[in-house]
C-alpha positions in Angstrom: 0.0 0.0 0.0 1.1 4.1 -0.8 1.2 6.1 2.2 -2.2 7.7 0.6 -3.7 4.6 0.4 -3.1 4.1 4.4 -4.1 7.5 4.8 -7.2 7.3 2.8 -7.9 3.9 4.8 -7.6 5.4 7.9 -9.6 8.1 7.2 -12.5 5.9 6.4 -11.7 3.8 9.1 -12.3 7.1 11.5 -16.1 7.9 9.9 -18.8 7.0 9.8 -22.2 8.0 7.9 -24.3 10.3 9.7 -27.3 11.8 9.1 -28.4 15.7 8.9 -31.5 16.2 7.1 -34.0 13.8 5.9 -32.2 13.2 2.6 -28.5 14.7 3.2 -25.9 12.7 4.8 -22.5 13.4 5.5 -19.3 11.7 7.6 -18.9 12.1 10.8 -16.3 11.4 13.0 -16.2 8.8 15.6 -16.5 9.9 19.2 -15.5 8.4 22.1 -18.6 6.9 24.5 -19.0 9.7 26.8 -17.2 8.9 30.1 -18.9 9.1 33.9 -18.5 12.6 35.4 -16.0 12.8 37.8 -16.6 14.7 41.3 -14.8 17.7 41.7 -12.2 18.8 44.6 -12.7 20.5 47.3 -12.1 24.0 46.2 -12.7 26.8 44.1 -12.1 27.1 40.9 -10.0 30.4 41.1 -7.7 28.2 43.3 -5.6 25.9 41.8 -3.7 22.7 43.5 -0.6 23.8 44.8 0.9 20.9 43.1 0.2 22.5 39.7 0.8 26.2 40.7 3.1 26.6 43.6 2.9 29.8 45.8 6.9 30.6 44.6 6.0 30.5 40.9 7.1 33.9 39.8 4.4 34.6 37.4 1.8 33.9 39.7 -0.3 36.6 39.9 -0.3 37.2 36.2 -1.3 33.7 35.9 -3.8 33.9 37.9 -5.3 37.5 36.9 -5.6 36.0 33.2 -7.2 33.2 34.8 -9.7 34.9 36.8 -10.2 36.7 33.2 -11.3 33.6 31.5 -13.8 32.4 34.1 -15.7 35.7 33.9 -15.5 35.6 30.4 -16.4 32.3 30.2 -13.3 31.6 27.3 -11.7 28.3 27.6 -8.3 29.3 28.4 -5.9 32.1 28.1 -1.7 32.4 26.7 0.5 31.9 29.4 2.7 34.9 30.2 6.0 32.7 30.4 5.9 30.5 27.8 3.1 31.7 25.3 1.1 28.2 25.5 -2.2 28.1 25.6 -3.9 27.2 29.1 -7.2 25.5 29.9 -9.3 27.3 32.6 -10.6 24.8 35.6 -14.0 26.5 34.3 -13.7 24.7 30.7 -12.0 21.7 32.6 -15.4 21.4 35.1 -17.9 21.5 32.2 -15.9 18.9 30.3 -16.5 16.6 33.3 -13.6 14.6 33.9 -9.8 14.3 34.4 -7.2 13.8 31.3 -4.8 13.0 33.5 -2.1 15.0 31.1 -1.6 17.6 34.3 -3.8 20.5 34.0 -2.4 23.6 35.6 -6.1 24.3 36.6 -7.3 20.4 37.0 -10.7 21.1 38.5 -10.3 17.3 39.8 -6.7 17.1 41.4 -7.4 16.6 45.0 
């Protein structure tokens, strides 16, 4: 097989036929089955584990002002000041209902 032909297979292998409109279809992708929510910790969401965010950091209070930022807005994360990444906000992190276990700065879960 060409490394299209494995791509193309792959691709087909990833959708599946799915229905808008009486008389349209179109592919969807495959999802997941939804998982169980998981409970959350102890704590407010402005106030991440120390674990993730330690009290020394040095960009702290920058982190979390742009935090505290995306909760009111409601946007799922903001640019980190340090290192330009995009960050998840424990708000985004709540409503998606359970742990990634990839380490989350603001891991609504980490207890």
């Amino acid at each position: 097989m060409s490394p299209s032909t494995i791509s193309m297979a792959v691709m087909r292998s990833m959708m599946s036929p799915g229905v808008d409109a009486p008389g349209t279809a179109r592919y969807r992708r495959r999802m997941p089955a939804p998982r169980q929510r998981w409970p959350l910790a102890p704590r407010e969401l402005d106030e991440p584990h120390p674990s993730r965010l330690g009290e020394d950091h040095p960009d702290r209070a920058e982190i979390l002002a742009r935090h505290d930022v995306a909760l009111r807005d409601g946007t799922p994360g903001y640019l980190d000041p340090s290192s330009g990444l995009f960050v998840l906000s424990a708000g985004f992190l709540a409503k998606r209902g359970f742990c990634c276990t990839r380490g989350c700065r603001h891991c609504p879960y980490v207890t």
